[in-house]
N, C-alpha and C positions, 0 to 999 in steps of 0.2 A: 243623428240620433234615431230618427225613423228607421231607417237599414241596419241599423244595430237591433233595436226591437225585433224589424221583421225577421234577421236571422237569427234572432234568440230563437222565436216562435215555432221556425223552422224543424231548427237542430231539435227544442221539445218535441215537438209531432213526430221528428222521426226517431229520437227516443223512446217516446212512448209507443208507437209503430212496434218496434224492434221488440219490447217488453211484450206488448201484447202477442205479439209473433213466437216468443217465448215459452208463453202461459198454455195458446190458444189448444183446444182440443182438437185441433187440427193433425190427421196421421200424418199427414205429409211435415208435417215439424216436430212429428214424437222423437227422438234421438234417445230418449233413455228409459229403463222400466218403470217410473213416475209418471211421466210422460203416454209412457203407451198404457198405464192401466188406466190414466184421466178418461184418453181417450176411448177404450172400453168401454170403461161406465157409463160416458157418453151415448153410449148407442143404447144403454137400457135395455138390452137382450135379454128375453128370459133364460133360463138356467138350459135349457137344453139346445137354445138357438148357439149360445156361448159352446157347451160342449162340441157340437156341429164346428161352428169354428175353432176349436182347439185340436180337434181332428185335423182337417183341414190344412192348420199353421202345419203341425206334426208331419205331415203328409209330403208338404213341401218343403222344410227343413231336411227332413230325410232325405228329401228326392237332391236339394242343394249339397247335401251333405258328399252325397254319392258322385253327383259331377264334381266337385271338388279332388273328391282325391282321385276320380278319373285322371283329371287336368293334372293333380301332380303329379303321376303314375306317368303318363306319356312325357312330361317335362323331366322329371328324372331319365326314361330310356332316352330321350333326346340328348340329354349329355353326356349319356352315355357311349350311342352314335360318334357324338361331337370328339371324346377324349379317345376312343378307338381311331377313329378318323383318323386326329393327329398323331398315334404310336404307329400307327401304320402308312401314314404316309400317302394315304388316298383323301378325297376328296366326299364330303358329307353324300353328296348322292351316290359315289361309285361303293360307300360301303353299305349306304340303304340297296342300294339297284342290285349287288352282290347277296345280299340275305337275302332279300327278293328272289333271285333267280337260285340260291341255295335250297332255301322252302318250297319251291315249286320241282326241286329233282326229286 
């Protein structure tokens, strides 16, 4: 019966653990806009220190924004590469190494 109890006790704590891990205004466990304005509030930033930060987010959102569709952009010509490649019948580097030494005459 004791090892019943103790594991009831258990599984609570880590219930209640798990809940409060939830709640907490912790950024590192913000997942969603509830979450991330708690934890905002939490910092109690005056109106201009917030602006500062909204800058800032903006700043690097952008900046994420930009390498993103970099990475598509070269993943798109890569497959492109790739489906040339095979109508042609060469091999991914000999038709890179080809454009290469094409752009270079």
């Amino acid at each position: 019966m004791s090892k019943d109890l103790d594991l009831q006790s258990a599984i609570a704590a880590l219930d209640e653990y798990g809940y409060d891990k939830k709640h907490s205004t912790d950024l590192e466990q913000a997942r969603n806009k509830p979450q991330m304005t708690r934890y905002l509030k939490s910092l109690d930033y005056s109106l201009k220190r917030m602006q500062l930060l909204q800058e800032a987010v903006n700043e690097l959102v952008n900046e994420m924004q930009h390498q993103q569709i970099k990475h598509e952009k070269v993943q798109t010509f890569k497959t492109k590469v790739i489906n040339l490649s095979k109508e042609l019948n060469m091999s991914y580097d000999e038709v890179v190494n080809y454009m290469s030494a094409s752009q270079n005459k």
